[in-house]
N, C-alpha and C positions, 0 to 999 in steps of 0.2 A: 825077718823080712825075706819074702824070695827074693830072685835075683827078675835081672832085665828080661833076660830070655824066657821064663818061665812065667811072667808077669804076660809077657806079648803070645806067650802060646795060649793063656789062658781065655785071650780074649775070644765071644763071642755073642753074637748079638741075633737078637729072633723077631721076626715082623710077621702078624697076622693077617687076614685079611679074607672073606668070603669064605670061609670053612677051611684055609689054607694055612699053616704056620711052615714056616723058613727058619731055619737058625745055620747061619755062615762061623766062619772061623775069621782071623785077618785078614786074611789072602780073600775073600770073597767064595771060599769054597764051600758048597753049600755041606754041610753036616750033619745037619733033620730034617726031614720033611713028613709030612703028617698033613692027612683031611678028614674032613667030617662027611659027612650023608651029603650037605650042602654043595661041598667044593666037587664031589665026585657023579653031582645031579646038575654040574654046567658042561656046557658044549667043549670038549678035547681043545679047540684053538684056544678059547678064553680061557679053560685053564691054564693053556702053558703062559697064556701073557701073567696071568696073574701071580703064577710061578717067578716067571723073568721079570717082571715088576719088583714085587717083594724082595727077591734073591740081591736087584741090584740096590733096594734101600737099606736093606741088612748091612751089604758090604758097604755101602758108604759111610752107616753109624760104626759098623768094623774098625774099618780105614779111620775115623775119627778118635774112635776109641784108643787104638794103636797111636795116635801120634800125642794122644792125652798121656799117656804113658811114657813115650818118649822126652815131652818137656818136663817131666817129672826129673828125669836125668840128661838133658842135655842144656849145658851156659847158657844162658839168656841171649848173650852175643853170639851164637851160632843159630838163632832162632830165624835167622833170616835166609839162611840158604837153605 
C-alpha cells in the first residue's frame, strides 16, 4: 500500500475537448497539454478559453479526486470540517 502522500501526488486528471487535451495535477497545475490540426485551425482567443475551460474542469475532478483519497484516511467524524 503506498502511503497518503504519494497516493495524493499521484493524482491527476485529463479533460478533452475541440482538438485540445489538459491533464492537471491536484493543485490544478496544468501538466499536459497537447492539440490536434483541429484545436490549432481556431481563433488564438477561443483557444485559450477552451484551454481555461478544460484546465479549470481538470482541477476540479483533481480537487475531487484528492479529497476521495482523503476520506479514505480521515474519521468519519472529522468529515465535517
Amino acid at each position: 500500500m503506498t502511503g497518503l502522500g504519494e497516493r495524493l501526488d499521484a493524482v491527476r486528471r485529463e479533460t478533452s475537448a475541440s482538438g485540445v487535451t489538459v491533464v492537471v495535477d491536484l493543485h490544478g497545475k496544468l501538466v499536459d497539454l497537447s492539440f490536434t490540426r483541429e484545436a490549432l485551425d481556431l481563433r488564438p482567443t477561443e483557444l485559450a478559453g477552451i484551454v481555461r475551460r478544460l484546465t479549470d474542469e481538470a482541477a476540479d475532478a483533481a480537487l475531487a479526486e484528492g479529497m476521495a483519497v482523503l476520506a479514505d484516511v480521515v474519521p468519519a467524524n472529522l468529515h465535517a470540517f
